[in-house]
ZATITI-540087 format. One line per 8 residues: number of its first residue (from 0); their letters; for each residue x, y, z of C-alpha. Coordinates in steps of 0.25 Angstrom, whole numbers. Each point is the difference from the previous one (the first is absolute). Layout:
% residues N
NUM> a> X,Y,Z | ...
% end
This chain:
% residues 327
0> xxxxxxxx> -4,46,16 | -11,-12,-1 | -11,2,12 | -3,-11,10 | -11,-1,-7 | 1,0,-14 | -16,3,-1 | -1,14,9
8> xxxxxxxx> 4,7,-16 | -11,-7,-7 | -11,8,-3 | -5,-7,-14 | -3,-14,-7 | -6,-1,-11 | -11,-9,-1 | -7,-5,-14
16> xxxxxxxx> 3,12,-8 | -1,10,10 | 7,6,11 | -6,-2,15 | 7,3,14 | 9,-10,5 | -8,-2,13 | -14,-3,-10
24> xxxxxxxx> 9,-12,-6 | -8,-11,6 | -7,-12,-6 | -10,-9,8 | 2,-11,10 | -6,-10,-11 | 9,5,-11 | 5,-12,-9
32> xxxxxxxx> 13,2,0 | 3,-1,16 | -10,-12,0 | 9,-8,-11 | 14,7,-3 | -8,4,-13 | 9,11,-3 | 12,6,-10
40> xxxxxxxx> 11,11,2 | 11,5,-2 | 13,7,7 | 5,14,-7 | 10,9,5 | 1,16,-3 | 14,4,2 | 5,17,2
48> xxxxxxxx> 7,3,-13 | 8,13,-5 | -13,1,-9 | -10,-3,11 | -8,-11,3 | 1,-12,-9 | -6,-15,1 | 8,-11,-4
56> xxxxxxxx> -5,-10,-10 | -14,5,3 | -6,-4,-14 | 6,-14,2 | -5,-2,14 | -15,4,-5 | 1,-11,-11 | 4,-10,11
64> xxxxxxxx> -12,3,7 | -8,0,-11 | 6,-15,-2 | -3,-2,13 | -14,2,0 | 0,-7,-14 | 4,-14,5 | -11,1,11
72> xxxxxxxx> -12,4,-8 | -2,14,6 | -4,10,-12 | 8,11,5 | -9,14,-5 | 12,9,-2 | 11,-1,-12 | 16,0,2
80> xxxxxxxx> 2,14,-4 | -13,5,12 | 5,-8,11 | 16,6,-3 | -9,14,-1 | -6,-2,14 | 12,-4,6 | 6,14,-4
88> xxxxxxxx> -12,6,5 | 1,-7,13 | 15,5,1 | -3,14,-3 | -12,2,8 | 6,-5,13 | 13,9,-4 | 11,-11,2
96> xxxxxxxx> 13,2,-6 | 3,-13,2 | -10,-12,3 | -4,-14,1 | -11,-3,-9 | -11,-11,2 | -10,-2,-11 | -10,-13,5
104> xxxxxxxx> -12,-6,-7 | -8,-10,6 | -15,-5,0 | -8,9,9 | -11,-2,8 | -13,-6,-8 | -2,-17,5 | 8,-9,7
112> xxxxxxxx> 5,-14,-4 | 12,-6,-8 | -6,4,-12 | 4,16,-4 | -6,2,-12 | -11,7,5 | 7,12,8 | 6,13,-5
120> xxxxxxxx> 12,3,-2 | 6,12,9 | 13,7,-4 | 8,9,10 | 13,8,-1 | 8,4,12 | 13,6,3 | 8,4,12
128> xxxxxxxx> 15,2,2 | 8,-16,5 | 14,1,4 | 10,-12,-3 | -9,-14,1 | 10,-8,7 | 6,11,6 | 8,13,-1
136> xxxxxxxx> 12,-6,1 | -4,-13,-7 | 6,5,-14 | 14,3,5 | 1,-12,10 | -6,-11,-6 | -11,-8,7 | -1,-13,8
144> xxxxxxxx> -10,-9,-5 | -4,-16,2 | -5,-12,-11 | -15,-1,6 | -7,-12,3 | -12,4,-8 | 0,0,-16 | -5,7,-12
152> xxxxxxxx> -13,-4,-4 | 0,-10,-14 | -3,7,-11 | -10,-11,-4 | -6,4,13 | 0,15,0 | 4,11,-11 | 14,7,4
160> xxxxxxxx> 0,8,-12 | -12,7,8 | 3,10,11 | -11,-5,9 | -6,6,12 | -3,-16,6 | 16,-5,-5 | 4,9,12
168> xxxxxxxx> -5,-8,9 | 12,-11,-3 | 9,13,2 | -4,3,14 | 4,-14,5 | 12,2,-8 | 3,15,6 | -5,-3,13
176> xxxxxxxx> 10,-13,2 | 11,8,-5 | -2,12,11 | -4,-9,10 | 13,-7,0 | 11,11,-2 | -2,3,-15 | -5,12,-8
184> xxxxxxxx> -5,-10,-12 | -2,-14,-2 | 3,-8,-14 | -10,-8,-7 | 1,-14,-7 | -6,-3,-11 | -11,-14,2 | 13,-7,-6
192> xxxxxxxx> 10,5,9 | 8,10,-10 | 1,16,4 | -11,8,-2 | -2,14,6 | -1,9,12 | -14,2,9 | -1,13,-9
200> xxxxxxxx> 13,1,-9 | 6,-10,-12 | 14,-4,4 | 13,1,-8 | 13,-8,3 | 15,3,-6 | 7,-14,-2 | 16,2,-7
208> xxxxxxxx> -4,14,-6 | -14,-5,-5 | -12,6,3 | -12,-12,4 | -14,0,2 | -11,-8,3 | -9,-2,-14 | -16,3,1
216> xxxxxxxx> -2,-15,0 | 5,1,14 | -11,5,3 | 5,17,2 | -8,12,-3 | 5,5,-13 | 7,12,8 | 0,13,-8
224> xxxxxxxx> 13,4,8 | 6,-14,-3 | -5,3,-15 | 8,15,2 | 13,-7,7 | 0,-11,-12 | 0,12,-10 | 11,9,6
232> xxxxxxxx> 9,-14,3 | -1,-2,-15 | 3,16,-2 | 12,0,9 | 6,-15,-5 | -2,-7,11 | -3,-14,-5 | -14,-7,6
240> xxxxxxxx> -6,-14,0 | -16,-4,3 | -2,-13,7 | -3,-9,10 | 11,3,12 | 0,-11,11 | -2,6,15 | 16,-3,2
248> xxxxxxxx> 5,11,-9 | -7,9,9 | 13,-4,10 | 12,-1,-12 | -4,12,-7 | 8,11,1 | -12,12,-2 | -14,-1,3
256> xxxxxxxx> -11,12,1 | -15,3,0 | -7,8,-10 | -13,7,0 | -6,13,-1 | 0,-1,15 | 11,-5,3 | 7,6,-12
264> xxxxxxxx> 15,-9,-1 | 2,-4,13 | 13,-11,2 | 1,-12,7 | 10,-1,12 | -2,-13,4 | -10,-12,-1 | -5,-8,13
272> xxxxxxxx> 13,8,7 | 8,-6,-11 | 7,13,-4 | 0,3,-18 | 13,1,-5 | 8,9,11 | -13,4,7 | 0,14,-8
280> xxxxxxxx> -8,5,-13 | 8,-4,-12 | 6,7,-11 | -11,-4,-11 | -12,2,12 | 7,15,-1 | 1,3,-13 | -15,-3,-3
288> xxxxxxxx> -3,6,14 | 3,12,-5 | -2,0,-15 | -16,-2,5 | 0,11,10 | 8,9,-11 | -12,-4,-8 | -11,2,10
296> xxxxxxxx> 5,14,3 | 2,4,-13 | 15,1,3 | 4,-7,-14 | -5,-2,-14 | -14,-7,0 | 0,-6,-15 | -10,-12,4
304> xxxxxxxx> -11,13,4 | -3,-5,14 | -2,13,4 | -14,7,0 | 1,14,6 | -11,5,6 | -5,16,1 | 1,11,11
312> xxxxxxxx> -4,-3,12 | -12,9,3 | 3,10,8 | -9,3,13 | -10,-9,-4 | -11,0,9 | -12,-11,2 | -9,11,-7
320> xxxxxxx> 7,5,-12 | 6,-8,-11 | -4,-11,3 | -15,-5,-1 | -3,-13,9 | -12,-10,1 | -2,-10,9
% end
């Protein structure tokens, strides 16, 4: 059973190579990064398998970061392979069978000023155990959710491909509209008008047995659980179609869900109170619903390898054995 606080379980974060206690995992009032929104992460789940622990699309989400940090000039100091290695570390150290995992890089604390060039890069990993996002009931009921009034930043104006600390300040007035009003998740537009995504999840419509979804010109994160629905559509023949989706389809469709690590494949049951097809998660919303839990818990063939296992827990792990901390 998840805790009320997801963070009384954690004992370790890693830190820059090395392992150090969670309540050392500080940084400075004049750190960059809370200055300027100058910095990059990512979202991973660990899910309980038959086989133990095992993260899903761990590789992938750690070359995203690295993408990430790319765009924005910050010469990340560990390789794919070492930030996938300290992730599992992470895991194992604070003995979670299952986990949320938050790997973050961002400029640290050296001057302050619009230009970043000068500061050091800091990179964290820290898991904890995170129920259902949008709710435990939200993958079996559907959600409500409302068009907001605020847009996607233009990608002439702001990278999307990058998941950026500072572009989650246009998902807080998004999120925080939605919940204010009634809702558990607002809809973005793109600057055009067209369908974009979700505060925090791409978005996925099903229109006379196609599946749709908004292109990355619309200004969406390049979801790793999008790219994962977009594969298994294709493995179980359901037909799919990229494009630019005009905000009424959201209210003639007869599916609609979220994705996201987070929010994992959460469907749609109405838009500004306008109920999606008969108000209930669809045939095609179930069918990948379960194919990607299936594939998360390791409950079905994994021919893609999104599955990285990790080791034994360590057992009985003390804060002086095992484990050898700097602050």
């Amino acid at each position: 059973m998840v805790s009320n606080d997801p963070f009384e379980t954690v004992r370790w974060v890693w830190k820059n190579g090395e392992l150090i206690r969670f309540e050392d995992a500080s940084v400075h009032v004049l750190t960059h990064a809370l200055h300027y929104g100058s910095g990059w992460f990512e979202g991973i789940r660990c899910y309980e398998t038959q086989r133990g622990p095992a993260v899903f699309r761990l590789q992938d989400h750690m070359k995203r970061l690295v993408a990430s940090c790319k765009i924005f000039r910050a010469e990340l100091p560990f390789s794919v392979d070492e930030l996938c290695q300290a992730a599992i570390e992470t895991i194992d150290a604070n003995e979670y069978k299952e986990c949320y995992v938050r790997p973050i890089v961002f400029r640290g604390f050296g001057s302050l000023g619009v230009n970043p060039l000068n500061n050091p890069i800091e990179t964290f990993v820290a898991v904890w155990p995170w129920g259902k996002y949008l709710g435990e009931e939200a993958l079996e009921q559907g959600v409500d959710a409302c068009v907001s009034t605020w847009r996607r930043l233009a990608p002439s104006g702001f990278p999307a491909a990058a998941k950026a600390t500072g572009t989650y300040l246009n998902s807080q007035l998004i999120k925080m509209e939605a919940i204010i009003g009634g809702y558990a998740e607002g809809i973005a537009l793109d600057e055009a008008g067209h369908l974009s995504e979700g505060s925090g999840e791409n978005l996925f419509l099903v229109s006379e047995g196609v599946l749709l979804t908004p292109p990355r010109v619309s200004s969406i994160l390049p979801g790793i659980t999008r790219s994962t629905i977009l594969t298994l559509a294709k493995d179980l023949g359901i037909p799919v179609r990229r494009g630019r989706l005009p905000r009424a389809m959201l209210y003639t469709c007869e599916e609609a869900f979220f994705t996201g690590t987070a929010a994992e494949v959460t469907p749609i049951r109405s838009v500004d109170r306008i109920p999606v097809g008969d108000g209930k998660p669809g045939p095609i919303t179930r069918r990948l619903m379960t194919a990607y839990l299936d594939m998360v818990h390791g409950r079905r063939p994994d021919p893609h390898h999104w599955l990285t296992y990790c080791p034994p827990a360590a057992v009985a792990r003390s804060e002086s054995e095992s484990v050898e901390v700097r602050s």
